[in-house]
C-alpha positions in Angstrom: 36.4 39.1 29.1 38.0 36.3 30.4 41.0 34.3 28.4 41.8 30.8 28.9 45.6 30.2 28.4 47.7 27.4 29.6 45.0 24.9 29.0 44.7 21.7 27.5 41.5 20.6 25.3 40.0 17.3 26.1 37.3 17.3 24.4 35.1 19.4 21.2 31.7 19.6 20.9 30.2 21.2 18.3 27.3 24.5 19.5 24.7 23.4 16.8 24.0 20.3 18.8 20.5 20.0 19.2 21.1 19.1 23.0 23.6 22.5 22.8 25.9 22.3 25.8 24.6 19.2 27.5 27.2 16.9 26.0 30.0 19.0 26.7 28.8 19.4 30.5 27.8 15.7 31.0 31.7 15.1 29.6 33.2 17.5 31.7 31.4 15.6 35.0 32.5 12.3 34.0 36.0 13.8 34.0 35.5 15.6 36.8 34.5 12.3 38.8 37.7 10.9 37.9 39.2 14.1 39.6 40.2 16.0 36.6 39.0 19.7 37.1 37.3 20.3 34.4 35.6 22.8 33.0 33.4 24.1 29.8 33.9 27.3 27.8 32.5 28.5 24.5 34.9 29.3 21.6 33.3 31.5 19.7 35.6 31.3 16.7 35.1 27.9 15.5 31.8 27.3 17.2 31.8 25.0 19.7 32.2 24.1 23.6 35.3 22.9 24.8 36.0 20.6 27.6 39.4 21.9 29.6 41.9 21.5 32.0 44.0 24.7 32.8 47.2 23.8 34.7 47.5 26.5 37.8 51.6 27.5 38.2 52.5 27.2 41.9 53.6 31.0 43.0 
C-alpha cells in the first residue's frame, strides 16, 4: 500500500458519479496542461477521487 503524504488537494470528486473517475481524470489533465503534476487517487474513507499535487523535498 501506497500513502500519499505531503500533498495538497485540488480538487474532490465524489466515486458514485455515474461517469466514476472520468471527471477527476479529465480535471487532473487540464491541470496537468497548465504544468501542475497532477495526479488521481482513491480515498477510500470518505469515498471519492482526489485530484493532487505532492510536493517532492530536494535531497
Amino acid at each position: 500500500m501506497t500513502a500519499v503524504t505531503g500533498a495538497k488537494v485540488l480538487k474532490r470528486f465524489p466515486a458514485g458519479s455515474p461517469r466514476g473517475s472520468w471527471p477527476a481524470e479529465e480535471y487532473a489533465a487540464r491541470r496537468r496542461a497548465e504544468g501542475e503534476p497532477a495526479t488521481v487517487v482513491m480515498d477510500l474513507e470518505s469515498d471519492a477521487f482526489l485530484v493532487v499535487v505532492t510536493h517532492r523535498d530536494a535531497d
